[in-house]
C-alpha positions as CSV (number, residue, x, y, z in Angstrom):
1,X,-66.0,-61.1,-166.7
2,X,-68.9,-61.9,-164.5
3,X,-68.7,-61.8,-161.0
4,X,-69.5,-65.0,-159.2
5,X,-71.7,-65.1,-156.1
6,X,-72.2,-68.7,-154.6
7,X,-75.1,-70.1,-153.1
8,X,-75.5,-72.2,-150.1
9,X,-79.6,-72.6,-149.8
10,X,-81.3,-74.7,-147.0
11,X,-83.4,-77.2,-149.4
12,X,-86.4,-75.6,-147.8
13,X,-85.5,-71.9,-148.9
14,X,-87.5,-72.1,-151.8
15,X,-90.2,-73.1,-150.8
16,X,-90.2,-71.0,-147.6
17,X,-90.1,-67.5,-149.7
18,X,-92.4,-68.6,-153.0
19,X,-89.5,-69.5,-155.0
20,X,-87.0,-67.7,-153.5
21,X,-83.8,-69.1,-155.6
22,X,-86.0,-67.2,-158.7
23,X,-86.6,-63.9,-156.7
24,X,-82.9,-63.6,-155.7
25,X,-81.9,-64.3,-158.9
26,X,-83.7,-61.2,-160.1
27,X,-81.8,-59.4,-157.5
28,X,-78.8,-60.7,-158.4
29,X,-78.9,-61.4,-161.7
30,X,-80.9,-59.3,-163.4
31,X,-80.6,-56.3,-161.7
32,X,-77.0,-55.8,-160.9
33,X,-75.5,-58.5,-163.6
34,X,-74.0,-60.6,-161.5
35,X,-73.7,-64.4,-161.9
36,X,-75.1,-66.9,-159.1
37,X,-74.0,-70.6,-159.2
38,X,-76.1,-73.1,-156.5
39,X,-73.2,-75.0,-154.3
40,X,-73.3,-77.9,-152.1
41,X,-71.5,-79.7,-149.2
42,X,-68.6,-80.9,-152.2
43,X,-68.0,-77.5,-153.3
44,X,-67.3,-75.8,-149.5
45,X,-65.2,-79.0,-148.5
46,X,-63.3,-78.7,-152.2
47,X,-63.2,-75.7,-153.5
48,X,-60.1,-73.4,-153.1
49,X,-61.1,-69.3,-153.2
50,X,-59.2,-67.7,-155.8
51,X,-57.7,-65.1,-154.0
52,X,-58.5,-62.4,-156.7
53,X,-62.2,-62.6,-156.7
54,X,-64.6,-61.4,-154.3
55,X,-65.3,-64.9,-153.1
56,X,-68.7,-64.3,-151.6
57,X,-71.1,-67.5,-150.5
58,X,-74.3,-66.3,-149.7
59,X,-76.2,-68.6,-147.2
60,X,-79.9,-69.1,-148.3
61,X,-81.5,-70.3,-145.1
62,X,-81.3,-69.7,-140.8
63,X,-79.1,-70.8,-138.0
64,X,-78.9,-74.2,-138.9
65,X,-78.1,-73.9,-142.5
66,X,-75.3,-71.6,-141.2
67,X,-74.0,-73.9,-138.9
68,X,-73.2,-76.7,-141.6
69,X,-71.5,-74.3,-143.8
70,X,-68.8,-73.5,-140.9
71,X,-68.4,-77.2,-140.1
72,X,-68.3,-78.7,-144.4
73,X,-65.4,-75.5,-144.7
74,X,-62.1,-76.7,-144.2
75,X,-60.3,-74.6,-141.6
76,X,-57.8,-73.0,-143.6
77,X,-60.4,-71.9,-146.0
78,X,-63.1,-70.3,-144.1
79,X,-61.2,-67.2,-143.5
80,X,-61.4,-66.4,-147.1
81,X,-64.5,-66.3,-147.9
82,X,-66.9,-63.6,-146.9
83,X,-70.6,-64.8,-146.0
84,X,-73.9,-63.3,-146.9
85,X,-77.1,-64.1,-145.0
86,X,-80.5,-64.5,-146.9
87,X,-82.7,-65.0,-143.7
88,X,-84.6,-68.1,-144.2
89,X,-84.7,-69.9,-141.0
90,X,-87.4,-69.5,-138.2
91,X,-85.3,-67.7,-135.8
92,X,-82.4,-66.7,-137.7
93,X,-80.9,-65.3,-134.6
94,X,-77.5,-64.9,-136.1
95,X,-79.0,-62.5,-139.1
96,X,-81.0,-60.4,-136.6
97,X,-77.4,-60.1,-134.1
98,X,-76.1,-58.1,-137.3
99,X,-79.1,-56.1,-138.3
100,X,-79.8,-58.1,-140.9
101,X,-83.0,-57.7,-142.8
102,X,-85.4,-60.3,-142.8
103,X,-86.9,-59.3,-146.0
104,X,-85.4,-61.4,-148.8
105,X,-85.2,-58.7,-151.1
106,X,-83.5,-56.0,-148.8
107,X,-81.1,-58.5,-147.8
108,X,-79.9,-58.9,-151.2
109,X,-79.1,-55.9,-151.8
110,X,-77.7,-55.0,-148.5
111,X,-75.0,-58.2,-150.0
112,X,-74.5,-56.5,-153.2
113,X,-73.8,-53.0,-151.7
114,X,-71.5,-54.3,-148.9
115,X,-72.3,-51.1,-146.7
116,X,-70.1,-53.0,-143.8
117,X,-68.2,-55.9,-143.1
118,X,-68.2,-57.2,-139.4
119,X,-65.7,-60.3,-138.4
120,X,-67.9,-62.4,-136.6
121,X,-66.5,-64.9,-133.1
122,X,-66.4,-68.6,-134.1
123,X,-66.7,-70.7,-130.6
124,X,-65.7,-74.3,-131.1
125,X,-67.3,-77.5,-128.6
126,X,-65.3,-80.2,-127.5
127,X,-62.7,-79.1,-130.4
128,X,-64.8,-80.5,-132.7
129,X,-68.2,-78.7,-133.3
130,X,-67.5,-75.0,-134.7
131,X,-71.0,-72.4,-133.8
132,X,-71.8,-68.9,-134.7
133,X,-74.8,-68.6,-132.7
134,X,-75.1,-70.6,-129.2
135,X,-76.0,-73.6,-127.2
136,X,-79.5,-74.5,-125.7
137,X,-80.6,-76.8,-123.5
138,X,-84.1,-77.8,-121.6
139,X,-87.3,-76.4,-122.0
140,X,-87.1,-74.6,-125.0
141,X,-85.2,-76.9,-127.0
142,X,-88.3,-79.3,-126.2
143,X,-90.7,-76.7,-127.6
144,X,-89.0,-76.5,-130.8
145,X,-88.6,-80.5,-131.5
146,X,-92.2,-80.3,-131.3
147,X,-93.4,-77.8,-133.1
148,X,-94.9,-79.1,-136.4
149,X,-92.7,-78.1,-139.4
150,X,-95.9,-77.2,-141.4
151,X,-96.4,-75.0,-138.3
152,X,-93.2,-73.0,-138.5
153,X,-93.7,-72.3,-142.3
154,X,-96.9,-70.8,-141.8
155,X,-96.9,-69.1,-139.1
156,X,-93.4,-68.3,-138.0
157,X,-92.3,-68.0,-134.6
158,X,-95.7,-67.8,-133.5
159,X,-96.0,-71.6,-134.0
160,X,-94.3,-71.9,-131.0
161,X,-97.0,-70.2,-128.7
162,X,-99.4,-73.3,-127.8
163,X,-96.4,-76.1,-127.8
164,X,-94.8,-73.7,-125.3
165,X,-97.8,-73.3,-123.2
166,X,-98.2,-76.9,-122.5
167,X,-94.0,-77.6,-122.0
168,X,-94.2,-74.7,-119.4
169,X,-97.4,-76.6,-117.7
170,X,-94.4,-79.1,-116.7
171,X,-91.6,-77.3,-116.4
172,X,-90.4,-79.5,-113.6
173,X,-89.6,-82.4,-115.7
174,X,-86.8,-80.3,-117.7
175,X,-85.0,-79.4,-114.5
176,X,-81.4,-81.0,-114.4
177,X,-77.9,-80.4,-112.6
178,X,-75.1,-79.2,-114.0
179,X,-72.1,-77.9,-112.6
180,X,-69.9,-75.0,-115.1
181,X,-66.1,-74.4,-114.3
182,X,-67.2,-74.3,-110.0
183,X,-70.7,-73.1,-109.7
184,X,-73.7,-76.1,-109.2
185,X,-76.8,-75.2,-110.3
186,X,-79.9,-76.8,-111.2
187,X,-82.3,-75.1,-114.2
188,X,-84.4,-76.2,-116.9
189,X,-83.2,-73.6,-119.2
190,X,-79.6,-73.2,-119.9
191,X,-77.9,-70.9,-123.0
192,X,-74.4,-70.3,-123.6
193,X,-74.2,-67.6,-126.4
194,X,-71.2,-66.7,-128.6
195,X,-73.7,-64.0,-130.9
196,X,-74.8,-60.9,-129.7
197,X,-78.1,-61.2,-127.3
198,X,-79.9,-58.3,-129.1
199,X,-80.9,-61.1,-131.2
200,X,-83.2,-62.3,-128.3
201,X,-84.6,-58.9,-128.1
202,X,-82.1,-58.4,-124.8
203,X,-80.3,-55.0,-124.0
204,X,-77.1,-55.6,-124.4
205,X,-75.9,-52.2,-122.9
206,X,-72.4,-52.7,-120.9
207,X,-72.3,-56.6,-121.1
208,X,-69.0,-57.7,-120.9
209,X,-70.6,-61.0,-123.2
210,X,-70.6,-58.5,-126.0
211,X,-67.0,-58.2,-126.4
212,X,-65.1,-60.3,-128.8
213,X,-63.8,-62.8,-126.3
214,X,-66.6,-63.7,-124.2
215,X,-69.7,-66.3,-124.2
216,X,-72.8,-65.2,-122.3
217,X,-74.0,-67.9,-119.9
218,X,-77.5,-67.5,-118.4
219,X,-79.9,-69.5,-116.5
220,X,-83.1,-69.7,-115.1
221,X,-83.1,-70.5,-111.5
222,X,-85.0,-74.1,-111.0
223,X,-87.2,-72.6,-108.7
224,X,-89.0,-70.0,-111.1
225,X,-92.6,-69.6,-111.1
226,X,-95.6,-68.7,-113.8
227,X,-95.6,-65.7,-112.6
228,X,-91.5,-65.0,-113.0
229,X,-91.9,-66.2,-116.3
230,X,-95.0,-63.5,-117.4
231,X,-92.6,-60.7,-115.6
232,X,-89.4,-62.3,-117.9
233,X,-91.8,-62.0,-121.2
234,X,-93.2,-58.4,-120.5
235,X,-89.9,-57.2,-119.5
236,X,-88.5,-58.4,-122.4
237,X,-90.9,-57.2,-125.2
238,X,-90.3,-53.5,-122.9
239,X,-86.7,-54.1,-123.9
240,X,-85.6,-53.7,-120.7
241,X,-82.6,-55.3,-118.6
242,X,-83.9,-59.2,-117.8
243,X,-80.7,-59.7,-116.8
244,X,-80.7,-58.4,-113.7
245,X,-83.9,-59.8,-113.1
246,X,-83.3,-62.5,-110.0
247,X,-84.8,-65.2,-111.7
248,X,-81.6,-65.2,-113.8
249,X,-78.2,-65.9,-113.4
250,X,-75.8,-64.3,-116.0
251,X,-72.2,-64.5,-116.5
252,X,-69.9,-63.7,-118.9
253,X,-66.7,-66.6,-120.0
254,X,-64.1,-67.0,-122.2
255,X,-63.8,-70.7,-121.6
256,X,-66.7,-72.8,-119.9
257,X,-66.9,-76.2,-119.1
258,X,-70.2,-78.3,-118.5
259,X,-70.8,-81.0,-116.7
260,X,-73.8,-82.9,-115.9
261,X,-74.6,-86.8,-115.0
262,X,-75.3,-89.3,-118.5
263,X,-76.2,-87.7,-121.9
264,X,-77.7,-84.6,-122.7
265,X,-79.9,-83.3,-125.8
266,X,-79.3,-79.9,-126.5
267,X,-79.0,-77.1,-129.5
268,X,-76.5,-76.0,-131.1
269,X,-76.7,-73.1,-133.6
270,X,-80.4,-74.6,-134.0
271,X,-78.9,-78.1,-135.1
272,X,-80.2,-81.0,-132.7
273,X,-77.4,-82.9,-130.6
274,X,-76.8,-85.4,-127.8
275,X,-73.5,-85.8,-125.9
276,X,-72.0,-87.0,-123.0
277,X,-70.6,-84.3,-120.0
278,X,-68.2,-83.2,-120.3
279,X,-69.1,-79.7,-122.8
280,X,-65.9,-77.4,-123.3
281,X,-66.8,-74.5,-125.3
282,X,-64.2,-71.9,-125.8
283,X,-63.3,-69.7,-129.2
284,X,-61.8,-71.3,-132.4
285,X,-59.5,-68.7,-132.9
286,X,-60.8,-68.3,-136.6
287,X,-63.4,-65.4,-137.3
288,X,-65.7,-65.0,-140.3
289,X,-66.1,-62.2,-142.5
290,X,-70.0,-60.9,-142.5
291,X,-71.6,-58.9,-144.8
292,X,-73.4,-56.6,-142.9
């Protein structure tokens, strides 16, 4: 009997990798003989894992095509899967926090041979919105509503070069209060991250954020300059510890609450949102299995 591998692929995916559904098939398919079947939001809010098969959905797609699969599965179910990542998003910060390859080919195989598999944190906002990956808020999130989508399939990250050069010549205008659990702080860049930070290039050496219970919360102070910013960039391309650079502040939670004065737009797991303070973001108590 075959062996079933679903497919969960952004609608962009093929496109993206120059038909990519045909060039994972050949991976798939014709190389190691199993069977692939293309699944949509119906099949992960109905379909019941048979708990004799392998039960493998591969997600076709980034962060955001991630973060619908673990809110369309039911609760119960999402435990009994286990979750393949084909790269296909711009950042696809989740992939790259597992050592994931971001060639579609590699990471195809790296599925099929199943060298490791890592149980990956779910957090869960407001009890209602599960993420892998992290919240964003301020300048960045700006930068990538306005990068041109034609823009990010071209050219990749790098789209976000010039669209970042003129949101940093106001950086003023992203600068908001908050207040999180009993610290006030103003900033225009705010991240709360449930996935490892060597995903942002960041040494993660010692971080207490790295264990299995913990967010990472970091800011930049409101106060930052041009020239805090260059230092923040070099130093992080060096790998070296940002962290304890003193334009940030970095903490590491289990629970963390947000607050802040009207509505706020903000990322989560690269999916746009806009809610009202307060933000409780603590862990879901469910964990996902990761081919890795």
């Amino acid at each position: 009997m075959e062996q079933v591998i679903y497919i969960y692929a952004n609608p962009k995916f093929d496109a993206r990798f120059k038909c990519g559904i045909s060039r994972i098939y050949q991976v798939f398919c014709s190389q190691y003989g199993y069977k692939i079947e293309i699944v949509d939001d119906e099949f992960l809010k109905n379909n019941v894992p048979d708990e004799n098969s392998g039960n493998i959905i591969v997600i076709a797609g980034g962060d955001g095509t991630l973060h619908r699969v673990i809110n369309t599965i039911p609760d119960n179910i999402l435990e009994k899967y286990q979750f393949g990542m084909l790269p296909g998003g711009t950042a696809n910060e989740f992939a790259k926090s597992f050592n994931i390859p971001l060639n579609l080919e590699w990471a195809a195989h790296r599925i099929i041979n199943k060298k490791s598999i890592t149980r990956a944190k779910i957090g869960v906002l407001n009890n209602e919105y599960r993420f892998a990956t992290g919240f964003l808020y301020g300048i960045l999130v700006h930068i990538l509503q306005n990068t041109d989508e034609k823009s990010k399939f071209l050219l990749g990250e790098h789209a976000y070069q010039l669209p970042g050069l003129i949101a940093i010549s106001n950086y003023s205008d992203f600068i908001r209060k908050f207040r999180i659990n009993s610290l006030n702080f103003n900033t225009a860049y705010l991240l709360i991250n449930n996935a490892s930070l060597k995903s942002k290039n960041i040494n993660t050496n010692g971080l207490k954020s790295e264990e299995n219970d913990y967010f990472a919360f970091i800011y930049l102070h409101s106060k930052i300059t041009f020239r805090d910013l260059t230092r923040l960039m070099l130093k992080n391309q060096a790998e070296d510890s940002i962290l304890l650079d003193p334009a940030i502040y970095y903490r590491a939670n289990k629970y963390i609450k947000l607050e802040f004065e009207g509505e706020l737009e903000f990322m989560l797991d690269g999916e746009f949102y806009k809610e009202s303070s307060p933000l409780e973001f603590l862990h879901s108590g469910y964990e996902i299995s990761i081919i890795a």
